[in-house]
C-alpha beads as a LAMMPS data file, in Angstrom:
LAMMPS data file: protein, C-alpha beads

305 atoms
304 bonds

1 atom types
1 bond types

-500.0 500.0 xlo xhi
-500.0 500.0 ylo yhi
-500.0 500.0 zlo zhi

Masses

1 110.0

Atoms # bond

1 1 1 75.428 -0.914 -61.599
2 1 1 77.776 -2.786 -59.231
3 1 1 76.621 -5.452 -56.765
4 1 1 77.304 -4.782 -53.070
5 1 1 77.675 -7.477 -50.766
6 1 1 75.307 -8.622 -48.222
7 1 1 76.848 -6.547 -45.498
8 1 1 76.323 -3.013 -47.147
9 1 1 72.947 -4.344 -48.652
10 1 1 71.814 -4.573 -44.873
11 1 1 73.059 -1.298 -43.591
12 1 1 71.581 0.126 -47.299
13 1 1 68.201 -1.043 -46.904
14 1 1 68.134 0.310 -43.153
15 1 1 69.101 3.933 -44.279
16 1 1 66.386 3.780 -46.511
17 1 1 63.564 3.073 -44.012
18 1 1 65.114 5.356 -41.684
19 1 1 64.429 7.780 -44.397
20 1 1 61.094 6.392 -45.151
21 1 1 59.720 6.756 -41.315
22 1 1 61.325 9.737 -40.414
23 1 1 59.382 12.585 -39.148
24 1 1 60.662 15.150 -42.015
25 1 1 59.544 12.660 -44.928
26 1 1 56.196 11.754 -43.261
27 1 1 52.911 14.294 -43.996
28 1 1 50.529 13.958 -41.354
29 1 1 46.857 13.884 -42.930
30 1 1 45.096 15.212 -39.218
31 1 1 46.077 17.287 -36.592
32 1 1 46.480 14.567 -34.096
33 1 1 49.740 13.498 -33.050
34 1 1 51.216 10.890 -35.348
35 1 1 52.250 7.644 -33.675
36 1 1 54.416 5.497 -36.108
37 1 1 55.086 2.860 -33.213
38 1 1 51.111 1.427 -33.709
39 1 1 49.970 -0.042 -36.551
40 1 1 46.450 1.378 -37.846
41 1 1 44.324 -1.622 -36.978
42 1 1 45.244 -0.656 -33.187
43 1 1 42.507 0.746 -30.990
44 1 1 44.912 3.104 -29.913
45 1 1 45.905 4.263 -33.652
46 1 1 43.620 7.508 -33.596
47 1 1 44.466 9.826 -30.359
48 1 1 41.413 11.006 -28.524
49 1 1 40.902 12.323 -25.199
50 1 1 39.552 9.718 -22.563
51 1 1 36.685 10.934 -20.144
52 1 1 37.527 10.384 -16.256
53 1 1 35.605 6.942 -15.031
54 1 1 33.869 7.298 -11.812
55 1 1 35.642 6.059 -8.773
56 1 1 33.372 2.959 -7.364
57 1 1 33.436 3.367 -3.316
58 1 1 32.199 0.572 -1.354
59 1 1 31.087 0.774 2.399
60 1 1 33.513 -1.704 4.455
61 1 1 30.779 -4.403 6.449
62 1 1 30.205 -3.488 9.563
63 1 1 31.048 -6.493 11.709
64 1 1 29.477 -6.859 15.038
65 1 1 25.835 -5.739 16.377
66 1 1 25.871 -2.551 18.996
67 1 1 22.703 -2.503 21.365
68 1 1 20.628 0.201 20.595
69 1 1 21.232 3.085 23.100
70 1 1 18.592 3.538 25.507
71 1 1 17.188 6.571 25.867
72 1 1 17.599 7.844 29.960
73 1 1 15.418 10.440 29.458
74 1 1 11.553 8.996 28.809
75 1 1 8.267 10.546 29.905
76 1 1 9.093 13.921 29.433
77 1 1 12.292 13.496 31.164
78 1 1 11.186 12.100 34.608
79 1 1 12.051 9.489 36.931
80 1 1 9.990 8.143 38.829
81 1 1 10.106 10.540 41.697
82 1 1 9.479 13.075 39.635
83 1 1 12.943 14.940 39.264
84 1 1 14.015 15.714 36.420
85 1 1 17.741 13.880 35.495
86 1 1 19.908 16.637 34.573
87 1 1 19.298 18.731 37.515
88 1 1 22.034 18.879 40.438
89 1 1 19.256 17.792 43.284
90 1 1 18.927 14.202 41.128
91 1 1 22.546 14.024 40.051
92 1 1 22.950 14.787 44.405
93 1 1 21.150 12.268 45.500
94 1 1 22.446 9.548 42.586
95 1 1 25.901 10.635 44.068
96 1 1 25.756 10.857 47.499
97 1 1 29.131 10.949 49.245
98 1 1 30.022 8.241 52.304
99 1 1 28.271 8.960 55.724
100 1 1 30.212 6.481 57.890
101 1 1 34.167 6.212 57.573
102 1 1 35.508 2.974 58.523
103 1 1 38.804 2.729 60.286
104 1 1 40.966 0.039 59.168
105 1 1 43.048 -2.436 60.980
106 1 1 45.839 -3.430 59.215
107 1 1 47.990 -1.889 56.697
108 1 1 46.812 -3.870 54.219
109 1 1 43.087 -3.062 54.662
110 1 1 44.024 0.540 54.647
111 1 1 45.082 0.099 51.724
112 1 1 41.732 -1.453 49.971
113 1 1 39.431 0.700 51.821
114 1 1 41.710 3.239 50.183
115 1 1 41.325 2.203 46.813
116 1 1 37.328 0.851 47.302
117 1 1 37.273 4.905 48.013
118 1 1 39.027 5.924 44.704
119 1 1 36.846 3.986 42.480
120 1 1 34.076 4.736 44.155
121 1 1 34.896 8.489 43.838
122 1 1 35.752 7.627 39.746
123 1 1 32.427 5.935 39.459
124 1 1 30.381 9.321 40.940
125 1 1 32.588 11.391 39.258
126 1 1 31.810 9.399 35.655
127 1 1 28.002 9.274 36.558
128 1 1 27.612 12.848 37.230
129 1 1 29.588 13.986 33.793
130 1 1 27.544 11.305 32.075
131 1 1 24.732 12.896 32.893
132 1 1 25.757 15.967 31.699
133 1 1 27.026 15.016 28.541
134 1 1 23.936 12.562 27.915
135 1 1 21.700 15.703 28.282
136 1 1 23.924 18.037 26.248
137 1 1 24.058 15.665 23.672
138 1 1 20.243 14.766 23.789
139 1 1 19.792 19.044 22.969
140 1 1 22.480 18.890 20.643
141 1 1 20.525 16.228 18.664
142 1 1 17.034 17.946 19.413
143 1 1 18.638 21.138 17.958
144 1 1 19.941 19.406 14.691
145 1 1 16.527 17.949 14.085
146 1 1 14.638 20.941 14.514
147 1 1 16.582 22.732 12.150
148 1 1 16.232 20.003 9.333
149 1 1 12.616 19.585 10.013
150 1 1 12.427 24.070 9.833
151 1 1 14.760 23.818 6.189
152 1 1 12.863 21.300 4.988
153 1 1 9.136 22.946 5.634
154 1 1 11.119 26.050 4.403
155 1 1 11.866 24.231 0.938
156 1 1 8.445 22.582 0.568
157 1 1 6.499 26.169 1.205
158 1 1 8.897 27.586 -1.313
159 1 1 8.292 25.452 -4.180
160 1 1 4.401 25.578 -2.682
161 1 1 4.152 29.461 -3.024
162 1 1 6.591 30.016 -6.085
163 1 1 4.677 31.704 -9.137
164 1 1 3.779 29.193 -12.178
165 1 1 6.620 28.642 -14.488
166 1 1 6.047 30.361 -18.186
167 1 1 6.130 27.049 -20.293
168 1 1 3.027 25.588 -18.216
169 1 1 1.392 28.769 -17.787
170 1 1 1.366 29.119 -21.698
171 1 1 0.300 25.725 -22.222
172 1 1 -2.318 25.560 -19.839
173 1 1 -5.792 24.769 -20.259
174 1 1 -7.890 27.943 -20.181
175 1 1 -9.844 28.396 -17.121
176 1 1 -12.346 31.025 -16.193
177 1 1 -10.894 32.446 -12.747
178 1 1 -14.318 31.899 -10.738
179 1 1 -13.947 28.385 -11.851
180 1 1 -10.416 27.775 -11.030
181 1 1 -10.756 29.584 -7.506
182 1 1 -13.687 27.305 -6.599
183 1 1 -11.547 24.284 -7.445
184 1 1 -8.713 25.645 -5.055
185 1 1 -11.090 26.195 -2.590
186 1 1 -10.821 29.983 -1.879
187 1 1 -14.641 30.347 -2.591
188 1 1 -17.379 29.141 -0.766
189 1 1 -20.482 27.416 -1.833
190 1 1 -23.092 29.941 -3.487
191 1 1 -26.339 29.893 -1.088
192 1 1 -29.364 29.017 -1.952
193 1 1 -31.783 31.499 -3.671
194 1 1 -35.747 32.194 -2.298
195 1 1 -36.677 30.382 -5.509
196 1 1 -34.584 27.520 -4.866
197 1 1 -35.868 27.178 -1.094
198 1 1 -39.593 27.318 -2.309
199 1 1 -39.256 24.594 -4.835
200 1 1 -37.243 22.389 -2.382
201 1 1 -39.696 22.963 0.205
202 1 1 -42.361 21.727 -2.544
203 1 1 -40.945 19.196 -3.342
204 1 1 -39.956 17.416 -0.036
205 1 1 -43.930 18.131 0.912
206 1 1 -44.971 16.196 -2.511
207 1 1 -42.289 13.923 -1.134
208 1 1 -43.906 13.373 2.327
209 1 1 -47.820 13.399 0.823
210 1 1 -46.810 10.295 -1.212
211 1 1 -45.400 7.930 1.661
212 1 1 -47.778 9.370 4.112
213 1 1 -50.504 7.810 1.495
214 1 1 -48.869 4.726 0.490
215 1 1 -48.235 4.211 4.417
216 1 1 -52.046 4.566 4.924
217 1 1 -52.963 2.115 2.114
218 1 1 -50.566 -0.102 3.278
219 1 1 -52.437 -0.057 6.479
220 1 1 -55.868 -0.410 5.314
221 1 1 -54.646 -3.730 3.034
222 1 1 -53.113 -4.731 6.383
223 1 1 -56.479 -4.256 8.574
224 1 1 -58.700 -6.291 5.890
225 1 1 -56.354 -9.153 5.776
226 1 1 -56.365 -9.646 9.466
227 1 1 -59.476 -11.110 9.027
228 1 1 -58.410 -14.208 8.007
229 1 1 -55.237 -14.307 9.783
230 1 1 -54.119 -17.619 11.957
231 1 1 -54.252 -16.302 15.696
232 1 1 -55.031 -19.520 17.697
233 1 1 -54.307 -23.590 17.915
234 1 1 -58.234 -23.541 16.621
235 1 1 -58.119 -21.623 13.652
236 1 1 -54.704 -23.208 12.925
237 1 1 -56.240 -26.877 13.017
238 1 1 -59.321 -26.041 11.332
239 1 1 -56.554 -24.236 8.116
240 1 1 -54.556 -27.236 8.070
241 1 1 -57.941 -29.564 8.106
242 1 1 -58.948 -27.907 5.052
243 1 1 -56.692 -27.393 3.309
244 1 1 -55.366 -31.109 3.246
245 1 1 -58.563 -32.718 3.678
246 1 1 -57.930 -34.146 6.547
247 1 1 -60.894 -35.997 7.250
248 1 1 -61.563 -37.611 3.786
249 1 1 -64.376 -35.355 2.918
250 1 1 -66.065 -36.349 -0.151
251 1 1 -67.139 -33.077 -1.513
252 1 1 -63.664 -31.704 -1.130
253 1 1 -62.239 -29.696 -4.122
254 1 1 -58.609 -31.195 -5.513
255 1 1 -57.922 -27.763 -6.755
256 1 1 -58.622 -25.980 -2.916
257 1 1 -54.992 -26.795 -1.647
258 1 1 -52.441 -25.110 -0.516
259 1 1 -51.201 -24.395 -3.333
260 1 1 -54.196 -22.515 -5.048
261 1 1 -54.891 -21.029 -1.792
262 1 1 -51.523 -18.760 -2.367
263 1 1 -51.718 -18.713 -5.838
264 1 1 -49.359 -20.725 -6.397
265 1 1 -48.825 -23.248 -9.195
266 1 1 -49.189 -26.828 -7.819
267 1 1 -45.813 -28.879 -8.123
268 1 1 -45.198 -31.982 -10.199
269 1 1 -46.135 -35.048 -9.165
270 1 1 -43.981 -38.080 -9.280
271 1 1 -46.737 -40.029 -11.967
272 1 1 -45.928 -37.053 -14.063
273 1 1 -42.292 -36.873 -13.694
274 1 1 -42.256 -40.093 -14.748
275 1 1 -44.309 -39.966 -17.667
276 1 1 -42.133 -36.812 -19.117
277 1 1 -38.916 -38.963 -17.971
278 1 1 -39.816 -42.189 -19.679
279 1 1 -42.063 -43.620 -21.957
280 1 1 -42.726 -47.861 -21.973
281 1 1 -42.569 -49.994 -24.527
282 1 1 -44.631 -53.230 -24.952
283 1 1 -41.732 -55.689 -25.973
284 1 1 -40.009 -56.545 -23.083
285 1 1 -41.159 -53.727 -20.961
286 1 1 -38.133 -51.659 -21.444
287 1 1 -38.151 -48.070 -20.882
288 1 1 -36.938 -45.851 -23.488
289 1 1 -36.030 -42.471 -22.722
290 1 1 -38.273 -39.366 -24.064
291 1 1 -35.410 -37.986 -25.797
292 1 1 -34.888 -40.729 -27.576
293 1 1 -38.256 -40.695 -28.587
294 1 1 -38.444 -37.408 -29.462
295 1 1 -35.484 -37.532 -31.716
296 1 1 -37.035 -41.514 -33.497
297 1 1 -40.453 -39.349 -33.827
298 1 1 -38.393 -36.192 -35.886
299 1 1 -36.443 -39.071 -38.063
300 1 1 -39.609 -40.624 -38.814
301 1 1 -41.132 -37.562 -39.795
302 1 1 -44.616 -38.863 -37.369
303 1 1 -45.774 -39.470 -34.272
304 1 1 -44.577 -42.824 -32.413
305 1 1 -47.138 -44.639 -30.154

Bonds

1 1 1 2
2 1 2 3
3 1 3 4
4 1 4 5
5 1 5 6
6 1 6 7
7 1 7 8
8 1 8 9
9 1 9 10
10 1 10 11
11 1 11 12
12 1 12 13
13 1 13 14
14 1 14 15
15 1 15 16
16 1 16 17
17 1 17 18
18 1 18 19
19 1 19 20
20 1 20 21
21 1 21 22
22 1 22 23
23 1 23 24
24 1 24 25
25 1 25 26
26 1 26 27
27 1 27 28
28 1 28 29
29 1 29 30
30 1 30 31
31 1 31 32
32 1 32 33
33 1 33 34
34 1 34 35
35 1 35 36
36 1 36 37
37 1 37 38
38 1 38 39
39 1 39 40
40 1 40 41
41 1 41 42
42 1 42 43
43 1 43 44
44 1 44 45
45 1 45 46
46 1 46 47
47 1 47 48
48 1 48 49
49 1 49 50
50 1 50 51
51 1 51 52
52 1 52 53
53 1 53 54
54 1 54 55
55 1 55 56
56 1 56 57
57 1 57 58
58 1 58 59
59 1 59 60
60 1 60 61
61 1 61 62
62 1 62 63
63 1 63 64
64 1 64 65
65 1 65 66
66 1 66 67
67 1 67 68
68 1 68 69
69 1 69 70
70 1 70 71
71 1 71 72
72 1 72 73
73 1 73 74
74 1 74 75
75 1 75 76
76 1 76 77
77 1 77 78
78 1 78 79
79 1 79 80
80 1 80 81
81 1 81 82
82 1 82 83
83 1 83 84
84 1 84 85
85 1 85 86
86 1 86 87
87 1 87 88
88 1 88 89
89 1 89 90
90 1 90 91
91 1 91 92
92 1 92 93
93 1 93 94
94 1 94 95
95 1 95 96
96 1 96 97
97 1 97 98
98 1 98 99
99 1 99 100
100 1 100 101
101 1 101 102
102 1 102 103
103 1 103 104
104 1 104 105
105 1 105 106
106 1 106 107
107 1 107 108
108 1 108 109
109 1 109 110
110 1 110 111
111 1 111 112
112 1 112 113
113 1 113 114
114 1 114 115
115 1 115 116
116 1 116 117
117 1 117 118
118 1 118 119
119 1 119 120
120 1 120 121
121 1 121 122
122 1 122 123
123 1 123 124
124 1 124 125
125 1 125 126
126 1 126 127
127 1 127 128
128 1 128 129
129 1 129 130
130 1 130 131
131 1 131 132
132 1 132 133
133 1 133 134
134 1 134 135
135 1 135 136
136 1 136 137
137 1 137 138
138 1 138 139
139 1 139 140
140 1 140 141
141 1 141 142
142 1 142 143
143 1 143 144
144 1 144 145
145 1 145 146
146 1 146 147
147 1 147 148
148 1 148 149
149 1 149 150
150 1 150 151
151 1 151 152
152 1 152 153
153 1 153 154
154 1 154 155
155 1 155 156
156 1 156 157
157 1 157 158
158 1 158 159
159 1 159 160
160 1 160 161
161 1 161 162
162 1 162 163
163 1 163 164
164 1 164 165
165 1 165 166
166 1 166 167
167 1 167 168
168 1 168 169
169 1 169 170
170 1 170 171
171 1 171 172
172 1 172 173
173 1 173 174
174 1 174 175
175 1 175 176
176 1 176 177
177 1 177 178
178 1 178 179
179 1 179 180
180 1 180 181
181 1 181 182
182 1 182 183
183 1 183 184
184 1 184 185
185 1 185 186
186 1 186 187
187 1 187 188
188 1 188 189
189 1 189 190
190 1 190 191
191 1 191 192
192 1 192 193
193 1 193 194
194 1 194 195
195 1 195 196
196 1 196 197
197 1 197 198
198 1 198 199
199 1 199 200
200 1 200 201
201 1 201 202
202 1 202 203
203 1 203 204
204 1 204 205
205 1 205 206
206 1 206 207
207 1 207 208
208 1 208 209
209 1 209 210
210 1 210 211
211 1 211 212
212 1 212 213
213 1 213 214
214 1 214 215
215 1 215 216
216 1 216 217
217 1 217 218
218 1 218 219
219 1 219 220
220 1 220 221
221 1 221 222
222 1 222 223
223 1 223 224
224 1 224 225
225 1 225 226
226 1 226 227
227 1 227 228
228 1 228 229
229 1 229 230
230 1 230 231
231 1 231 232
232 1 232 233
233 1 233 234
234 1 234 235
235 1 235 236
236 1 236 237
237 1 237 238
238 1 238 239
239 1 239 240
240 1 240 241
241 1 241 242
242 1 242 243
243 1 243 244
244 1 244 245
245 1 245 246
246 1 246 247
247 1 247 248
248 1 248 249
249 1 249 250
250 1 250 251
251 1 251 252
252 1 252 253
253 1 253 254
254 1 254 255
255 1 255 256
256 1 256 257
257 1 257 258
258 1 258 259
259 1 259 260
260 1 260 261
261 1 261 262
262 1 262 263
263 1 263 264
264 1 264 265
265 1 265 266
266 1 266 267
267 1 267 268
268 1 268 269
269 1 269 270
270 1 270 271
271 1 271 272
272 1 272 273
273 1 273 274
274 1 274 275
275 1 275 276
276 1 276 277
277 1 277 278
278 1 278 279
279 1 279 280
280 1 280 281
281 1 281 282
282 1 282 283
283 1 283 284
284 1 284 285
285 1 285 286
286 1 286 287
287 1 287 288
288 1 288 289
289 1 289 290
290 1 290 291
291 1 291 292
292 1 292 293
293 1 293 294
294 1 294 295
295 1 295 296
296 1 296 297
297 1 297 298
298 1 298 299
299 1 299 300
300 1 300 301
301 1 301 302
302 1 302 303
303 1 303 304
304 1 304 305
């Protein structure tokens, strides 16, 4: 086969991969449209449609603070004379026209009493359609919110009185109707039955017998112990004498105190506290604690004296 120099070898091998990559010689595998410009590691290889991305719109900052507008028309739209705003006699009497006409001197004052007129004339021309427009707009806005508020009570008794849907009407629990139209409240309470009075009325008379008798035991407890109540300085002094043996009497009973007058248990006294505290030892005259003896007397399996 002959050799061909380096110029025909170029334009040879470029006829051949024009041949290779053109669309006659290439067999798509897919439907999609073939695109021979990407290679196939390129996200963009396989040709599939792209869903529309939401448009992000954000609210421009308000700069600035406006004052709240005050509302003209309070308490039921009265002044304080008691005229309502948007009627002409008010609007009248906030725009009264000049009584006295004053007669200039000069030229020039003729012409500021002149103007002074004009703007005085805008300024009760602008109150009077402010007015107006403030009270038209006040209805206007009256209006809208009536309507909302009638929609929405319109959409609330709507879903209120529509019929149960099928899926929880199948699946619901089963009810007997009595019971479920007690629970909604469309019956009332069943009244009592003659039976049920009569054992009521039993009872609560059972009920009343019982405290009526405890009250009069209570009562006669309370009349016998009033014999020995404290009522005076004398009986007081002569309680307290005996009880603490006041005047050193020698046949006085230890155990007739205060204590075992009430029935009480007579506290500890301090010899005792001390004795269950501490215990002494004859070396030194140390004290040694009673747990500590307690606990030498279980080692030594006996009693320590």
């Amino acid at each position: 086969m002959p050799q061909l120099g380096g110029h025909a070898a170029a334009v040879s091998k470029a006829l051949c991969r024009t041949h290779l990559f053109s669309p006659c010689s290439i067999r798509a595998f897919s439907m999609s449209s073939t695109r021979s410009q990407l290679p196939p590691e390129s996200p963009n290889y396989v040709d599939y449609p792209m869903p529309e991305l939401p448009v992000l719109t954000t609210k421009k900052p308000i700069k600035g603070v406006l004052p709240y507008p005050r509302d003209i028309f309070r308490h039921a739209n009265k002044t304080k004379g008691k005229i309502e705003k948007n009627t002409p006699d008010f609007i009248a009497r906030a725009t009264k026209e000049p009584t006295k006409e004053r007669k200039p001197a000069t030229p020039e004052a003729k012409l500021r009493l002149q103007h002074k007129a004009e703007m005085a004339e805008t300024r009760r021309k602008n109150l009077r359609e402010g007015l107006r427009e403030m009270e038209r707009r006040r209805i206007d806005i009256q209006n809208i919110q009536h309507m909302k508020s009638q929609a929405k009570a319109a959409v609330i008794k709507a879903i209120d009185e529509r019929p149960t849907p099928d899926d929880e009407l199948f699946t619901a629990t089963s009810m007997h109707p009595s019971i479920a139209a007690y629970m909604r409240g469309d019956l009332s309470p069943r009244p009592p039955t003659k039976e049920e009075i009569i054992r009521r009325t039993m009872r609560y008379e059972r009920g009343a017998k019982k405290r009526s008798k405890g009250r009069k035991k209570d009562l006669t407890t309370l009349f016998n112990q009033a014999r020995t109540f404290i009522t005076n300085i004398d009986d007081l002094t002569a309680t307290i004498d005996k009880l603490f043996n006041v005047n050193k009497d020698t046949n006085y009973d230890p155990t007739n105190n205060v204590w075992m007058a009430n029935n009480r248990q007579a506290p500890i006294s301090m010899d005792q506290l001390l004795a269950n505290a501490v215990s002494k030892e004859g070396k030194g005259g140390r004290t040694v604690p009673r747990s500590t003896t307690k606990l030498a007397e279980a080692l030594a399996q006996g009693k320590i004296i």
